[in-house]
N, C-alpha and C positions, 0 to 999 in steps of 0.2 A: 099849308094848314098847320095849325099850330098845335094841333093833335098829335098829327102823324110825326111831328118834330119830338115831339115828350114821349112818345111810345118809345121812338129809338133812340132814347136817352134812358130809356128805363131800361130795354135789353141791352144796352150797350154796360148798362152798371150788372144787369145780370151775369151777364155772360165777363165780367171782368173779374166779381167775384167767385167763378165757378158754377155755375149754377144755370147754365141755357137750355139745359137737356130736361126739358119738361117730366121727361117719366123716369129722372132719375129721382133718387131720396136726395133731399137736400145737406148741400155738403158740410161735412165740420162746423166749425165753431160761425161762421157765414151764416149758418142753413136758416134762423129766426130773420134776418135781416134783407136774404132772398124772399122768404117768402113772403115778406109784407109790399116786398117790391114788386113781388108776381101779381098778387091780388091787389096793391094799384094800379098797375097795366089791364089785367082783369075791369077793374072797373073806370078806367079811365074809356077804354073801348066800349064799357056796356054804358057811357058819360053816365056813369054814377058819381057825381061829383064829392057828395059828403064822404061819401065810402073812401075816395080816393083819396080825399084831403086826408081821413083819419088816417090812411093807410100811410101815404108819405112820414105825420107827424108817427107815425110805430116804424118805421124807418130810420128815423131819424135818432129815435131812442134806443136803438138797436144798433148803433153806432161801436159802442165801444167792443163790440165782438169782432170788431176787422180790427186785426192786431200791426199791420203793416201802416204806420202813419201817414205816409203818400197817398197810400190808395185810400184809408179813411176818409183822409182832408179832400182827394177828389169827390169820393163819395157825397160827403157832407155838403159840397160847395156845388155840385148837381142836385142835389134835396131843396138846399135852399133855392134856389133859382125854380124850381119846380114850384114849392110853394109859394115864391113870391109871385109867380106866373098866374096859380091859382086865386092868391090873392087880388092880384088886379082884374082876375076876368069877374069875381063877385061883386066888383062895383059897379 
C-alpha cells in the first residue's frame, strides 16, 4: 500500500534528521523542518490529505535549515516524490 510506503519514508527522514524520539523537544536548527514532517505523518495516517499536502509543501520550505547538503538534497528529493505521489493520487 502506498501509504504504508510514504509513512516510512517520512520516519526514515525523521529519524535521519534527529528527531524519532516523539517526546523529545525537537532538535537544533532541524527542529521546524521535523516538525512539519511529523504532522505530515500525523495526517497522512488520519488521510487528511490537504493537511498533509500543506505540511509537505512547509517541509519543503524549511529546507534551508539542514546545513549538510547531501542530506538536504536527499531530503528534498524524498519531498518531492512525495508530493508528486500526492499529486498524481488528486487526479
Amino acid at each position: 500500500m502506498q501509504r504504508d510506503k510514504d509513512v516510512k519514508l517520512l520516519d526514515g527522514l525523521i529519524a535521519g534528521l534527529g528527531g524519532s524520539d516523539e517526546g523529545m523537544k525537537t532538535p537544533g536548527t532541524s527542529g521546524l523542518l521535523i516538525e512539519h514532517l511529523r504532522e505530515a505523518r500525523s495526517n497522512l495516517m488520519g488521510s487528511m490529505r490537504a493537511e498533509y499536502g500543506l505540511n509537505l509543501d512547509q517541509a519543503k520550505s524549511s529546507l534551508a535549515c539542514v546545513t549538510d547538503k547531501t542530506k538536504r538534497a536527499d531530503v528534498k528529493e524524498t519531498l518531492a516524490g512525495l508530493i508528486h505521489e500526492l499529486e498524481i493520487a488528486k487526479r
